[in-house]
Backbone atoms as SQL, in Angstrom:
CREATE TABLE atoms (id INTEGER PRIMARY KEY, chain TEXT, resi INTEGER, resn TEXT, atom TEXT, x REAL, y REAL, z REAL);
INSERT INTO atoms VALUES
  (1, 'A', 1, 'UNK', 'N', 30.566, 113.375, 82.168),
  (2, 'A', 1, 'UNK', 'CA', 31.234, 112.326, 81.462),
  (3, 'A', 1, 'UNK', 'C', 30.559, 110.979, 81.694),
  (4, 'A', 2, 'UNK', 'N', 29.295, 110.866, 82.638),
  (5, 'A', 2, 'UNK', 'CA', 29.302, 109.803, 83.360),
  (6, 'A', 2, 'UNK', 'C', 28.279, 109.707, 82.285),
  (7, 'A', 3, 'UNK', 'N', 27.305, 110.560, 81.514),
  (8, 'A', 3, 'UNK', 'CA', 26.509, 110.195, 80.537),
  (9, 'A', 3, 'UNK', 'C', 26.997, 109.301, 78.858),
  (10, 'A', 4, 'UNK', 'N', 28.485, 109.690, 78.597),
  (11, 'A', 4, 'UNK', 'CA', 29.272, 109.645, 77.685),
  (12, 'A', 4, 'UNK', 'C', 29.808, 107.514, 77.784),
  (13, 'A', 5, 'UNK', 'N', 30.172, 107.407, 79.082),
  (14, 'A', 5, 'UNK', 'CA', 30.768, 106.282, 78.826),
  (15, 'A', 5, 'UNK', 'C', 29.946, 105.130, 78.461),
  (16, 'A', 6, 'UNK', 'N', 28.456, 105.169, 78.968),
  (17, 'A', 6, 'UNK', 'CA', 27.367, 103.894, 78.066),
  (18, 'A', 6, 'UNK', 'C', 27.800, 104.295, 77.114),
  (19, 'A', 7, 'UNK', 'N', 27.570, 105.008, 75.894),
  (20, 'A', 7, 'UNK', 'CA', 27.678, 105.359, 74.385),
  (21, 'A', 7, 'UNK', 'C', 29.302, 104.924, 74.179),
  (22, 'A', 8, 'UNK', 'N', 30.068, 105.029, 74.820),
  (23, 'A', 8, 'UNK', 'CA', 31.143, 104.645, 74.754),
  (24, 'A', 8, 'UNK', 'C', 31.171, 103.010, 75.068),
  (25, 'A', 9, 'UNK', 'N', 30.882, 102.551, 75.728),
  (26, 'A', 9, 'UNK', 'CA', 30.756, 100.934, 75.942),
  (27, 'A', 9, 'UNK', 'C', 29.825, 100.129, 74.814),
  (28, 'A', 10, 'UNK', 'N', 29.246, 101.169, 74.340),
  (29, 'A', 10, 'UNK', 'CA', 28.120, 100.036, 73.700),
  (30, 'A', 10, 'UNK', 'C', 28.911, 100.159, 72.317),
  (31, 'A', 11, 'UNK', 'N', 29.624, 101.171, 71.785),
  (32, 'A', 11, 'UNK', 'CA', 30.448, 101.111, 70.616),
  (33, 'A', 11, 'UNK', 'C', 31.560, 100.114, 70.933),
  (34, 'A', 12, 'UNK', 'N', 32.153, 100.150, 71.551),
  (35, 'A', 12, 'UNK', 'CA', 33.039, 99.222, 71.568),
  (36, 'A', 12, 'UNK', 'C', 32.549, 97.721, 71.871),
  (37, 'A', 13, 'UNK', 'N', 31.519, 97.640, 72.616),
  (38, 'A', 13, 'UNK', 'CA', 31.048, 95.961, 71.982),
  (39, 'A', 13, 'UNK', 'C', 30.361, 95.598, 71.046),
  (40, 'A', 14, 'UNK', 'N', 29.678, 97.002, 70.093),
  (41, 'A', 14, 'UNK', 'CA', 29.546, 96.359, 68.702),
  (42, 'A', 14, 'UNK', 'C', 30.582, 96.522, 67.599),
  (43, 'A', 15, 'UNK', 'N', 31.606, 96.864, 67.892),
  (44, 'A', 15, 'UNK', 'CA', 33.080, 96.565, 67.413),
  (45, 'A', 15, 'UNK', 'C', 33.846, 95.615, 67.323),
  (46, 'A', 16, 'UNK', 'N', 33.680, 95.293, 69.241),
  (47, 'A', 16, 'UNK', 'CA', 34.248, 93.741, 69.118),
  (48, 'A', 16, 'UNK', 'C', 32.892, 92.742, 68.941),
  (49, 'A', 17, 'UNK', 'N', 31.979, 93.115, 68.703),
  (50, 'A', 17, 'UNK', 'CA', 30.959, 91.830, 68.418),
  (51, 'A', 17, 'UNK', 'C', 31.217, 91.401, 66.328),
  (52, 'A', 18, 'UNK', 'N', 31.404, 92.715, 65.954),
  (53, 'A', 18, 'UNK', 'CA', 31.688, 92.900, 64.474),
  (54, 'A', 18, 'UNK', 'C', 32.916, 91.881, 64.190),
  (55, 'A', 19, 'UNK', 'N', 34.135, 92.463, 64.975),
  (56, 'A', 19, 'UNK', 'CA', 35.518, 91.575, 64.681),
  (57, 'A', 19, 'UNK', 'C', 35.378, 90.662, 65.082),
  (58, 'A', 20, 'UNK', 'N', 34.551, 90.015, 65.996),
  (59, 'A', 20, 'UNK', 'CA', 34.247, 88.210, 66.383),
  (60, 'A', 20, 'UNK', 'C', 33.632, 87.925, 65.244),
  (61, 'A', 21, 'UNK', 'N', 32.738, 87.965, 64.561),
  (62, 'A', 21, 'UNK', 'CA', 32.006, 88.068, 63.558),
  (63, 'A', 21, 'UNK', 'C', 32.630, 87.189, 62.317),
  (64, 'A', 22, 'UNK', 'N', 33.375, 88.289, 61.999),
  (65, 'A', 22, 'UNK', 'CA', 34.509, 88.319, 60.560),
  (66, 'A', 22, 'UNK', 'C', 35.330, 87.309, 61.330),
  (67, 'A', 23, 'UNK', 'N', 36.217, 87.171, 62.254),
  (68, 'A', 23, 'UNK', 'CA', 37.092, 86.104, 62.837),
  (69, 'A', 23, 'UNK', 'C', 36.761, 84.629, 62.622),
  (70, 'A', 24, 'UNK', 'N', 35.220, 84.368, 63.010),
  (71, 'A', 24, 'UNK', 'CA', 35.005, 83.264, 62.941),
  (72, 'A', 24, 'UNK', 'C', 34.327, 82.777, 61.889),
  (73, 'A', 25, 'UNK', 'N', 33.839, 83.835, 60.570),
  (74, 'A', 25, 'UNK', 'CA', 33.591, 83.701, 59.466),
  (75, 'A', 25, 'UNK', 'C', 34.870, 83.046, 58.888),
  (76, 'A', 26, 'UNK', 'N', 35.748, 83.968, 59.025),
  (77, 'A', 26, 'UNK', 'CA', 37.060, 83.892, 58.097),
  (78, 'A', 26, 'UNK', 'C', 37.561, 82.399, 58.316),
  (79, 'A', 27, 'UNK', 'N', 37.250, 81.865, 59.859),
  (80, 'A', 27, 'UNK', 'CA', 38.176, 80.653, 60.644),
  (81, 'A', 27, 'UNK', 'C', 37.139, 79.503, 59.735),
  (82, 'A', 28, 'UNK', 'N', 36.148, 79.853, 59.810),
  (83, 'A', 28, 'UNK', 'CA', 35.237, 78.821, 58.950),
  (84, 'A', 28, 'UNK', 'C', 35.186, 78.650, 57.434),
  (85, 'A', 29, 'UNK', 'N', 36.164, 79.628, 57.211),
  (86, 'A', 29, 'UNK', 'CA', 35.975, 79.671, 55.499),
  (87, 'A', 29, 'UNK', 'C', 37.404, 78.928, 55.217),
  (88, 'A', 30, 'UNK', 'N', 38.062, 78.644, 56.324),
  (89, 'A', 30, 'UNK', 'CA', 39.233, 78.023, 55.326),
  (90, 'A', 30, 'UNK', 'C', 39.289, 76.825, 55.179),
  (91, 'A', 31, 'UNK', 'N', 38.513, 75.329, 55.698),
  (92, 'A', 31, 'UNK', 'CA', 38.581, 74.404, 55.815),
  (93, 'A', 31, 'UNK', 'C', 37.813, 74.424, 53.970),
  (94, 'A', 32, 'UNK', 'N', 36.935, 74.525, 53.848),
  (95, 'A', 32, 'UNK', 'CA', 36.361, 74.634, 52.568),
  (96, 'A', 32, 'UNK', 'C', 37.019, 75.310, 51.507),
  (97, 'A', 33, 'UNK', 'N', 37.676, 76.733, 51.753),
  (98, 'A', 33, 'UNK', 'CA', 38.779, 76.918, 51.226),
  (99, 'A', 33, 'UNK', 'C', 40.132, 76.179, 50.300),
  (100, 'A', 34, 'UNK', 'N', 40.093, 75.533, 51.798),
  (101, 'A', 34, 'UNK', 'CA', 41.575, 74.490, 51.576),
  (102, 'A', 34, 'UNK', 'C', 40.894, 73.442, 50.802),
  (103, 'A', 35, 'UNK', 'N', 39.902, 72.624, 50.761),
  (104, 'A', 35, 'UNK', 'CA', 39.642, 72.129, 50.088),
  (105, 'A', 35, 'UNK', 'C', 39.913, 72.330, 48.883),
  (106, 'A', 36, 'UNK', 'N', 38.885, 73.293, 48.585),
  (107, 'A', 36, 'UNK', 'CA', 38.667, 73.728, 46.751),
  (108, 'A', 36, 'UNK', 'C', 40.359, 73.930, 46.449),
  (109, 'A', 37, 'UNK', 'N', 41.011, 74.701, 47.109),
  (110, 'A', 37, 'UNK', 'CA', 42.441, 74.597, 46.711),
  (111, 'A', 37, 'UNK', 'C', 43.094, 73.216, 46.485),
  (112, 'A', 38, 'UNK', 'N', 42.954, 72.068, 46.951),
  (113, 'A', 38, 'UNK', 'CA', 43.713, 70.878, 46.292),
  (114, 'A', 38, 'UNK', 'C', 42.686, 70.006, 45.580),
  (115, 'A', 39, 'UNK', 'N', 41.438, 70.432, 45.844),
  (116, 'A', 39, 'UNK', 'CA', 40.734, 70.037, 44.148),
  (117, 'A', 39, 'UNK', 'C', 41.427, 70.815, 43.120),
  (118, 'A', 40, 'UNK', 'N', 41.628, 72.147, 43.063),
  (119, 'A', 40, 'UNK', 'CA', 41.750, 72.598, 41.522),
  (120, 'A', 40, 'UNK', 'C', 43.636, 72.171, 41.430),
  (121, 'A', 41, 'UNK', 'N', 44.043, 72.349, 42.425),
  (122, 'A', 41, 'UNK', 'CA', 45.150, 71.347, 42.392),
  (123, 'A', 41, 'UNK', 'C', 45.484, 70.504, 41.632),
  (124, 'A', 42, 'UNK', 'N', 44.426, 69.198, 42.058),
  (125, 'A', 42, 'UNK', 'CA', 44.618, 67.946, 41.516),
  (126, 'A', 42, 'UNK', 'C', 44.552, 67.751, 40.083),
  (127, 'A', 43, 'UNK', 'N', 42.983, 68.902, 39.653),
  (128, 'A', 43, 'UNK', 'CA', 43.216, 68.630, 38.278),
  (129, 'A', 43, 'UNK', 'C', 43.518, 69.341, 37.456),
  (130, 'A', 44, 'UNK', 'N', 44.241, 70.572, 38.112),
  (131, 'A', 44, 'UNK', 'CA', 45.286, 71.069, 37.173),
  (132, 'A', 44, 'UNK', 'C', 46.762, 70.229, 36.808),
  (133, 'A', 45, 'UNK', 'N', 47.219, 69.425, 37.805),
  (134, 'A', 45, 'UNK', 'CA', 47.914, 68.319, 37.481),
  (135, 'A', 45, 'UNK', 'C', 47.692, 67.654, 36.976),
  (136, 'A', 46, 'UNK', 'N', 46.358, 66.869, 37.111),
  (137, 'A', 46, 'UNK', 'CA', 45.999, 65.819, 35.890),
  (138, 'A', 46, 'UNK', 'C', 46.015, 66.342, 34.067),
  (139, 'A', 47, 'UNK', 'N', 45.078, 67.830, 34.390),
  (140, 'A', 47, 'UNK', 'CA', 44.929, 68.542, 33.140),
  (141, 'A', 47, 'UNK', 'C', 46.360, 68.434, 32.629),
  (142, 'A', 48, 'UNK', 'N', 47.181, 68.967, 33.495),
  (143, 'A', 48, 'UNK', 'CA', 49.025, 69.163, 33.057),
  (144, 'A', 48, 'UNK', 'C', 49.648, 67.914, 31.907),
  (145, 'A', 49, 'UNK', 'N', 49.392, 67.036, 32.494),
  (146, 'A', 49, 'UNK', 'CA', 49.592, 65.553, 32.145),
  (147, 'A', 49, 'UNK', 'C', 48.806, 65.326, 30.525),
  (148, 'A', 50, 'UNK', 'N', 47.688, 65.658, 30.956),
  (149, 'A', 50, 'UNK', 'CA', 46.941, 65.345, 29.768),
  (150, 'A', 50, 'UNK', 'C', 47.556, 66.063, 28.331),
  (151, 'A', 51, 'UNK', 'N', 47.448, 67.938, 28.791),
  (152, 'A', 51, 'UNK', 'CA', 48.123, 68.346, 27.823),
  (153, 'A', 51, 'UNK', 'C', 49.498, 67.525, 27.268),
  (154, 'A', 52, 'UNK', 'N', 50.371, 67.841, 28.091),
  (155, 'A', 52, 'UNK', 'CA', 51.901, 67.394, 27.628),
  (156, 'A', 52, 'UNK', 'C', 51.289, 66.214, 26.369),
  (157, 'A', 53, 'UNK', 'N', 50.905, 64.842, 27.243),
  (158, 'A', 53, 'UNK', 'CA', 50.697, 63.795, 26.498),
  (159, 'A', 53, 'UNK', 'C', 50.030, 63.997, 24.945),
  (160, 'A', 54, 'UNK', 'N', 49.320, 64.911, 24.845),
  (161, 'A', 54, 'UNK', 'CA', 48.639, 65.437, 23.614),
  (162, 'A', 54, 'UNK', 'C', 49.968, 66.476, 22.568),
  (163, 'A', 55, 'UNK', 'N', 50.131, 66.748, 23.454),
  (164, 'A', 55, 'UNK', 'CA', 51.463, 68.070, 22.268),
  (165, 'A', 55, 'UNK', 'C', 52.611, 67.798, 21.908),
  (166, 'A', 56, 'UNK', 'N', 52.635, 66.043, 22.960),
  (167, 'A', 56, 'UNK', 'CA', 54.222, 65.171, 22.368),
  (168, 'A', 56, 'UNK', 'C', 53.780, 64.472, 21.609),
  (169, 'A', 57, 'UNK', 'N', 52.305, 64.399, 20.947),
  (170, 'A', 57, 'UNK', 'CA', 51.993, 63.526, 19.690),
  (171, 'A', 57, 'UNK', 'C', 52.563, 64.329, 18.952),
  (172, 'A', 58, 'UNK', 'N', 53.091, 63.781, 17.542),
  (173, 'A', 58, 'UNK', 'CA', 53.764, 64.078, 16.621),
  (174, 'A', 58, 'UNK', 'C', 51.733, 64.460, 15.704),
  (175, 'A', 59, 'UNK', 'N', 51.407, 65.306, 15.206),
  (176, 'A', 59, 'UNK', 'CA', 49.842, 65.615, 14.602),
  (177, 'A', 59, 'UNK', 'C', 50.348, 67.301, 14.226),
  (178, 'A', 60, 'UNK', 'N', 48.796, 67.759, 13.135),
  (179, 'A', 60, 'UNK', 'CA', 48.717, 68.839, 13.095),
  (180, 'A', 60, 'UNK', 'C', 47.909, 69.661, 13.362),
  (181, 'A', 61, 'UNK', 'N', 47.129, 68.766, 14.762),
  (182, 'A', 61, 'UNK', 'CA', 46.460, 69.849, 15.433),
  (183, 'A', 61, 'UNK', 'C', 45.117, 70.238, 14.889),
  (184, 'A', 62, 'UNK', 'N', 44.755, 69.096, 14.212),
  (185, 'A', 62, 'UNK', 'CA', 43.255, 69.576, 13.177),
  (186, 'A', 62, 'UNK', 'C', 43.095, 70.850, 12.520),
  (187, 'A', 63, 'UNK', 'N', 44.281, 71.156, 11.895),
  (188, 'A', 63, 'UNK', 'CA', 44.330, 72.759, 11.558),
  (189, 'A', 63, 'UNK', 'C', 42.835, 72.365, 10.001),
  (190, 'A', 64, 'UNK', 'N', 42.431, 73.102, 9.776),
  (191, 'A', 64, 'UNK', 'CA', 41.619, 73.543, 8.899),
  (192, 'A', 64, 'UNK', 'C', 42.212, 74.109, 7.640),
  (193, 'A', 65, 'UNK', 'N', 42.122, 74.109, 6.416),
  (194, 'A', 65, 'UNK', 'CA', 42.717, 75.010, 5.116),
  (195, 'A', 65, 'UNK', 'C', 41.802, 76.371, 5.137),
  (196, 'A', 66, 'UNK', 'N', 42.164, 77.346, 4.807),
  (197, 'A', 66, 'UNK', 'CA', 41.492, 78.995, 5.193),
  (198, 'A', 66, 'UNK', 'C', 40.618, 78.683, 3.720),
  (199, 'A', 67, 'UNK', 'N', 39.510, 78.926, 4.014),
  (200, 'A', 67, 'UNK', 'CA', 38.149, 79.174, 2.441),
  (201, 'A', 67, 'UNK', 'C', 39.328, 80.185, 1.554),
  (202, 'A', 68, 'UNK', 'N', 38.914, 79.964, 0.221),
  (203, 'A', 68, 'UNK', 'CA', 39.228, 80.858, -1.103),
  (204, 'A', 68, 'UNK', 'C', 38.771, 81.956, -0.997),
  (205, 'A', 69, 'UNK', 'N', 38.803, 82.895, -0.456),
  (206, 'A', 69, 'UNK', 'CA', 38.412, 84.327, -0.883),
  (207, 'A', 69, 'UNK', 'C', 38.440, 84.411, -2.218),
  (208, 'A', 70, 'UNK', 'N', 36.916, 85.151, -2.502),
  (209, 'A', 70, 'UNK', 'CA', 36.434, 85.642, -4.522),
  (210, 'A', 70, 'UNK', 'C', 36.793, 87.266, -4.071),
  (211, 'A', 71, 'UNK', 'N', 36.732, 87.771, -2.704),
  (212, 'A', 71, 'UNK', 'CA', 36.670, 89.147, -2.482),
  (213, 'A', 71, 'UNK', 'C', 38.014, 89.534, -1.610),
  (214, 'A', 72, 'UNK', 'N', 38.122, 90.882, -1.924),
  (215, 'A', 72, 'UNK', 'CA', 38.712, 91.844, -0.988),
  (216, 'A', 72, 'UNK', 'C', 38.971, 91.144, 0.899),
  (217, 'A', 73, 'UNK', 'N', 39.755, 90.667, 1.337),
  (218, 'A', 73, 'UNK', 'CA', 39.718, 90.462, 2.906),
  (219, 'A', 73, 'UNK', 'C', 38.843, 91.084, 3.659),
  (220, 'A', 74, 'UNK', 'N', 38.677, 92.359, 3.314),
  (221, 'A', 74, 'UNK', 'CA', 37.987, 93.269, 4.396),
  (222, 'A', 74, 'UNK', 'C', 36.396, 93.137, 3.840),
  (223, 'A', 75, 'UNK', 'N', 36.679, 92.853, 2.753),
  (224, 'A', 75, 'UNK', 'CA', 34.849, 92.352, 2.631),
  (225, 'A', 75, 'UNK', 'C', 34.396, 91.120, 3.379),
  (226, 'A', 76, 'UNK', 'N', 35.390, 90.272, 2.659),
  (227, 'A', 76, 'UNK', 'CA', 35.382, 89.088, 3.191),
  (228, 'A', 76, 'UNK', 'C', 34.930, 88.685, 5.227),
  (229, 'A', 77, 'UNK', 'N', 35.608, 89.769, 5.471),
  (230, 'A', 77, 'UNK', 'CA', 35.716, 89.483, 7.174),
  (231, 'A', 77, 'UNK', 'C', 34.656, 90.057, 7.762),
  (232, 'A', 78, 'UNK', 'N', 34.154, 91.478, 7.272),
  (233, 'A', 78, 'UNK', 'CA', 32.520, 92.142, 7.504),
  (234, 'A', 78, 'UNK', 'C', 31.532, 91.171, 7.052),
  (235, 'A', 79, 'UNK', 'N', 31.790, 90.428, 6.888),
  (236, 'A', 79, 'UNK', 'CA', 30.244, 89.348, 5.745),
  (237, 'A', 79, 'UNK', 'C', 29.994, 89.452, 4.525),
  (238, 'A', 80, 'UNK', 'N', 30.742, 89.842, 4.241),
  (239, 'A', 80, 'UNK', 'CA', 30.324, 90.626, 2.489),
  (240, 'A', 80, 'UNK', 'C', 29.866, 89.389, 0.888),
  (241, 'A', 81, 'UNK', 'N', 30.708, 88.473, 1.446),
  (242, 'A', 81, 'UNK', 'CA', 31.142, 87.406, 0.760),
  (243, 'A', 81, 'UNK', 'C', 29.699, 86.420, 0.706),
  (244, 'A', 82, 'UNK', 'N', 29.015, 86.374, -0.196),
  (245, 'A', 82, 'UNK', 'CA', 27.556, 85.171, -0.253),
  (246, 'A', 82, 'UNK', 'C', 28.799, 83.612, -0.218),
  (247, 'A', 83, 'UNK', 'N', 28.070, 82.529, 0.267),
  (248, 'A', 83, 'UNK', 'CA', 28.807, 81.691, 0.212),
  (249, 'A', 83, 'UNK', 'C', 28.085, 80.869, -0.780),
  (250, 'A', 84, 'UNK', 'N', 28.540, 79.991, -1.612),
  (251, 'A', 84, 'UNK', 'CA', 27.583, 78.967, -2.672),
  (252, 'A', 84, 'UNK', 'C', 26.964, 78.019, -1.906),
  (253, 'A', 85, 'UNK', 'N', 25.571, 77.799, -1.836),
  (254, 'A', 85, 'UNK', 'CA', 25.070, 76.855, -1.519),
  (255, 'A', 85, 'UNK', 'C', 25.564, 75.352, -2.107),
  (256, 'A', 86, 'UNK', 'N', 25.543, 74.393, -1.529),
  (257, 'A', 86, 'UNK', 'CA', 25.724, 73.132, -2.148),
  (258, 'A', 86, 'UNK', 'C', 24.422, 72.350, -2.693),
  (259, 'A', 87, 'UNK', 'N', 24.520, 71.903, -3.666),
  (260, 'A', 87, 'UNK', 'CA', 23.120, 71.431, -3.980),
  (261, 'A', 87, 'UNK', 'C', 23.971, 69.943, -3.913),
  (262, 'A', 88, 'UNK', 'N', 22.684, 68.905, -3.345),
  (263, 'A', 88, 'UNK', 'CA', 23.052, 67.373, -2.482),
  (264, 'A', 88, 'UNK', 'C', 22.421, 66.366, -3.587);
């Protein structure tokens, strides 16, 4: 047994050398962490603000009028449809 316990010691301190490892990775990742968390914070609040202020305008949103279809929809939506050039 007396051959067994090196092989046995040396696993278990690259076990606990592994979990020190990750421990103080992890302990170092949260200050930067925490950061980025009350940056996206902040301007998801600001963003918040911004929206509202935009969707309590009384507007219609720059909607667009849909082109005249000459064809079938389903042509229309595959490409089917030539469009008229404009002459300037």
């Amino acid at each position: 047994m007396n051959v067994l316990r090196p092989v046995a010691h040396l696993s278990a301190a690259g076990l606990r050398a592994v979990v020190h490892a990750l421990t103080a990775g992890f302990d170092a990742l949260t200050g930067p962490v925490g950061r980025l968390s009350d940056r996206l914070e902040a301007h998801l609040r600001e963003r918040t603000t911004l929206l509202r202020a935009y969707y309590a305008r009384p507007s219609h949103r720059l909607s667009a009028p849909l082109p005249v279809l000459d064809a079938p929809v389903d042509l229309a939506l595959r490409g089917g449809l030539e469009t008229p050039r404009r002459v300037a």
